[in-house]
Steps between C-alpha positions, in 0.01 A plus 500: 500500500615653788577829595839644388694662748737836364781629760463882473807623425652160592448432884486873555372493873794309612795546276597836278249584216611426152792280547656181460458450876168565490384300217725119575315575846170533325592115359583346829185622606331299185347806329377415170615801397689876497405808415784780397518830414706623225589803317821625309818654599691814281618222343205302373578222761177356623535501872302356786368785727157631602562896565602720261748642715766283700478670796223312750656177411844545438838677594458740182314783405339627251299378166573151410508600124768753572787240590652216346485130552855523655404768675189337653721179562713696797115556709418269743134400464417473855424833659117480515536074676455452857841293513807571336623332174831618377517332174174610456529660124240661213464157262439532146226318313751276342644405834147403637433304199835316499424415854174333425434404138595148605209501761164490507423841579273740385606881489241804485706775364393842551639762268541851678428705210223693642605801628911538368528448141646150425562469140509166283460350854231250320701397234828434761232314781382283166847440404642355825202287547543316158852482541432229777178372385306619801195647316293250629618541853440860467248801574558827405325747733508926496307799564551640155214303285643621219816304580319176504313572168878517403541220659273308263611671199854346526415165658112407427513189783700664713315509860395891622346577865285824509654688825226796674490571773129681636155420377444422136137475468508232174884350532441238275406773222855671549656123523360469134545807357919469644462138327640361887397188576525563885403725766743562761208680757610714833371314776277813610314368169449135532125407519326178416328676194794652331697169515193366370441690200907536417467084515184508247725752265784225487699716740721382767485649791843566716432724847814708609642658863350186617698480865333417786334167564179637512532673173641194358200263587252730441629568105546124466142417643389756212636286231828662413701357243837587641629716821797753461589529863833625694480171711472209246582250805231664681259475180550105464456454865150661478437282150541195682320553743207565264546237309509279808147625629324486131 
């Protein structure tokens, strides 16, 4: 099987992070795949936005948790893009999933629960996902291990990436301990021998802030199992091109 390719964000380099934009411009570019961040409002709403505060990426400030879905609705999403979309809006999980449960793509969906307290954001994440039947089309990723061992607990073959970023001298050890059957691996990290041994565990092995051509040939010359990249156009342009010469 080949390679999967995972749009960071959605098409982040060339269209606003964590939007609707970015993500239908992650498709035309033939990704196999997105990868979201989401985290709740003050009103339980699970909402698609890295930063725990609104104010690098949209026209509000402040914590995310501290307004309401309404509230978030009258942002534009676009602040942090090179060009200007005005439409540009924070999505909710439900919107993203409405958009795309009648597709073929995968979603990688990483729950921002590591640093600002998110509660019963497991339990919401699980229930969107079986409301349109997308657990198989799904991967749960996070910082907070302990969030994918809850992961587990309320959906056993439910999908869960292992996010680090720095060294982690036995990854594979963590991966099984956390019960994840990935490894979503900083490219600062990717070596022949840790793919390697993550492979022999029964690990998959996903490389992330995978953006420049280079960086992109090198991880898939490794053996990668899948590239989460900013520039998925740019991503299957270099997997051709391998698959052309091999």
């Amino acid at each position: 099987m080949l390679p999967l390719i995972y749009a960071h964000r959605g098409a982040s380099g060339l269209f606003p992070e964590n939007t609707m934009e970015a993500f239908h411009a992650a498709v035309r570019r033939r990704a196999d795949g997105i990868e979201l961040d989401v985290q709740l409002s003050q009103d339980n709403k699970l909402v698609v936005i890295h930063d725990h505060q609104l104010d690098r990426t949209t026209t509000g400030s402040g914590l995310v948790r501290r307004h309401t879905l309404q509230e978030l609705r009258q942002f534009r999403a676009d602040k942090n893009s090179h060009s200007r979309y005005p439409k540009a809006r924070i999505p909710t999980l439900r919107e993203v999933f409405q958009a795309f449960a009648g597709t073929s793509l995968r979603i990688i969906i990483e729950m921002k629960n590591f640093l600002v307290s998110q509660p019963h954001l497991e339990e919401l994440v699980i229930e969107q996902i079986r409301r349109f039947q997308l657990t198989e089309r799904t991967i749960i990723s996070s910082f907070n291990f302990d969030s994918l061992l809850r992961i587990k607990e309320l959906d056993p073959v439910q999908t869960t990436g292992l996010l680090y970023v720095g060294p982690i001298a036995k990854p594979w050890e963590v991966a099984a301990r956390y019960q994840a059957d990935q490894l979503h691996i900083p490219h600062d990290q990717l070596n022949s021998s840790v793919i390697k041994q993550s492979h022999q565990h029964g690990l998959t092995v996903l490389g992330w802030d995978l953006n420049s051509s280079r960086h992109i040939q090198e991880a898939l010359e490794l053996g990668v199992d899948g590239v989460i990249t900013n520039y998925p156009g740019r991503a299957k342009k270099v997997l051709r091109a391998l698959k052309r010469y091999n």
